[in-house]
C-alpha positions in Angstrom: 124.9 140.4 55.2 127.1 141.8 52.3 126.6 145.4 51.0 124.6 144.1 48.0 122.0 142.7 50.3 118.8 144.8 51.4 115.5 144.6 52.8 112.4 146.5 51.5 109.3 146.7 53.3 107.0 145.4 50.4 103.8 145.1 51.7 101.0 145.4 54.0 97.3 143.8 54.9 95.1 145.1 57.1 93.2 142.3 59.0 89.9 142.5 60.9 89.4 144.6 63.6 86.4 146.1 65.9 85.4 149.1 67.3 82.8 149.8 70.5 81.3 152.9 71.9 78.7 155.4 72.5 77.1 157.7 70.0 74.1 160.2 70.2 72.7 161.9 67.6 70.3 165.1 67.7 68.7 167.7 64.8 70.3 170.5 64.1 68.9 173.1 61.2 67.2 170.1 59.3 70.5 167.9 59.5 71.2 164.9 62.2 74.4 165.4 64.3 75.8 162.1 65.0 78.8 162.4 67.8 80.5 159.1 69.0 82.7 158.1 71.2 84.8 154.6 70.2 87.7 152.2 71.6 89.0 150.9 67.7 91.3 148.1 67.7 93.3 147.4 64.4 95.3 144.4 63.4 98.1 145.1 60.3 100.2 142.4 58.5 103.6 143.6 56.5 106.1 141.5 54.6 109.7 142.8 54.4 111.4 140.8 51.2 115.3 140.6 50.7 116.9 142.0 47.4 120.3 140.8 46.4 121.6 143.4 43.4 118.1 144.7 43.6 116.9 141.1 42.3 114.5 139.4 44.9 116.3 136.4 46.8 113.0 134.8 47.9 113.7 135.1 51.4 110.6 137.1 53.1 109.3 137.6 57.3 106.4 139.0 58.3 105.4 141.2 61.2 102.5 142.1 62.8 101.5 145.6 64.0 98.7 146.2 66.8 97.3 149.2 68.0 94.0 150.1 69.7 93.2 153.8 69.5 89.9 156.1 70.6 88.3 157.7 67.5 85.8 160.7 68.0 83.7 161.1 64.9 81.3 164.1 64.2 78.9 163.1 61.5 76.2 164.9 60.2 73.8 164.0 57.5 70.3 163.7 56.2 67.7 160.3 57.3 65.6 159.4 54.7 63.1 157.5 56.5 64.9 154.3 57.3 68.0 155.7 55.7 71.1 158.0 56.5 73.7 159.2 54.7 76.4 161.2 56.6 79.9 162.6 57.0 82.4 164.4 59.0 85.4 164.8 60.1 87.5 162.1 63.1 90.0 162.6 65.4 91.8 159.7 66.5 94.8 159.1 69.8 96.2 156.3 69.6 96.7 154.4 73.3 98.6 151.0 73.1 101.1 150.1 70.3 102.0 146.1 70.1 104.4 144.5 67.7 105.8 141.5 66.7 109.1 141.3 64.9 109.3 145.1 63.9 109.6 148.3 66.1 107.3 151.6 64.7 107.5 154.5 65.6 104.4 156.4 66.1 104.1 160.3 66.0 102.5 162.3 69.2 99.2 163.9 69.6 96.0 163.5 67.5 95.2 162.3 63.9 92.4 163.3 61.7 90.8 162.1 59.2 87.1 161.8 58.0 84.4 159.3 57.6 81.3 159.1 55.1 78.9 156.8 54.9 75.6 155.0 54.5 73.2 153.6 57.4 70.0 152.1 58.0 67.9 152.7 61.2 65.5 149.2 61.8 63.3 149.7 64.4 65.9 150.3 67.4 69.2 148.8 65.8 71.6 151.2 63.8 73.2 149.8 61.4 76.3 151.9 59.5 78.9 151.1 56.6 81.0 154.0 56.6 84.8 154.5 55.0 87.6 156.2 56.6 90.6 157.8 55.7 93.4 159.8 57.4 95.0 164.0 56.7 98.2 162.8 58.2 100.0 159.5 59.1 100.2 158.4 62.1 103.6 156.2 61.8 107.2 157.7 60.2 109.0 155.2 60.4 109.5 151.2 61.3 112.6 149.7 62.0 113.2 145.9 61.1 116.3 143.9 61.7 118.1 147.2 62.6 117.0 148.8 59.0 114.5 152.1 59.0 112.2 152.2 56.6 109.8 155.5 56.0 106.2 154.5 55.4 103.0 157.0 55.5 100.5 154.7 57.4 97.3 156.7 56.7 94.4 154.5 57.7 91.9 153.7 55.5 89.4 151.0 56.1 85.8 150.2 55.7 83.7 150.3 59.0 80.8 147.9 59.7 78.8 148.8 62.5 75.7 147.3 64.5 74.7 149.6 67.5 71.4 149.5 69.6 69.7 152.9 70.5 68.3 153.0 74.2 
């Protein structure tokens, strides 16, 4: 490669992922306190392109980015008969890190982040669409064919979620 080729990390695609765990929920000064307990496993696609004078070549290679993680959301909202509407804040550790073609690195100790949402309660099944988002990244940097880039991997994602309440 000559000086006046580089790489840029261009994009990135989160793909389907899944979640399980425990929650309980109990009143508290006419709110619902929903604590749970999750094993979150998330899937991310990037591209890096090639630039040649800062004018795309067309050459492109994708990696993939794996992690699985334990989340502990605190949620507390209001039920409205059948329906809930909650928030609160997350604290997530992530505990494997797999990747194909590109090396990340992740920073220590524990994110956070916050969740809100909107759920339905059916008879004995719990059913929650929530959104997530993050205070602080949880990668620096990623490192592809011996290049660093600096990214801010904050994850936001919409949650689907089916439970069953014993």
């Amino acid at each position: 490669m000559g000086d006046d080729l580089e790489q840029k990390l261009t994009s990135g695609t989160q793909d389907y992922g899944y979640h399980l765990g425990l929650y309980t929920r109990f009143k508290l000064l006419g709110l619902y306190i929903q604590p749970e307990a999750l094993f979150t496993k998330l899937n991310t696609e990037v591209t890096i392109d090639e630039y040649e004078n800062g004018v795309p070549t067309g050459n492109t290679e994708d990696a993939r980015i794996s992690y699985t993680r334990l989340d502990f959301p605190i949620l507390a909202g209001l039920k409205l008969g059948p329906v809930r509407v909650n928030a609160g804040p997350v604290a997530s550790r992530v505990i494997t890190n797999e990747t194909e073609g590109i090396s990340i690195t992740l920073q220590d100790g524990t994110y956070w982040g916050y969740q809100a949402g909107i759920g339905f309660d059916i008879w004995k099944i719990l059913i929650d669409l929530k959104y997530e988002d993050a205070f602080n990244s949880q990668t620096n940097q990623v490192t592809f064919a011996g290049q660093q880039f600096d990214v801010d991997s904050r994850a936001s994602q919409l949650i689907l979620s089916l439970g069953y309440r014993f």
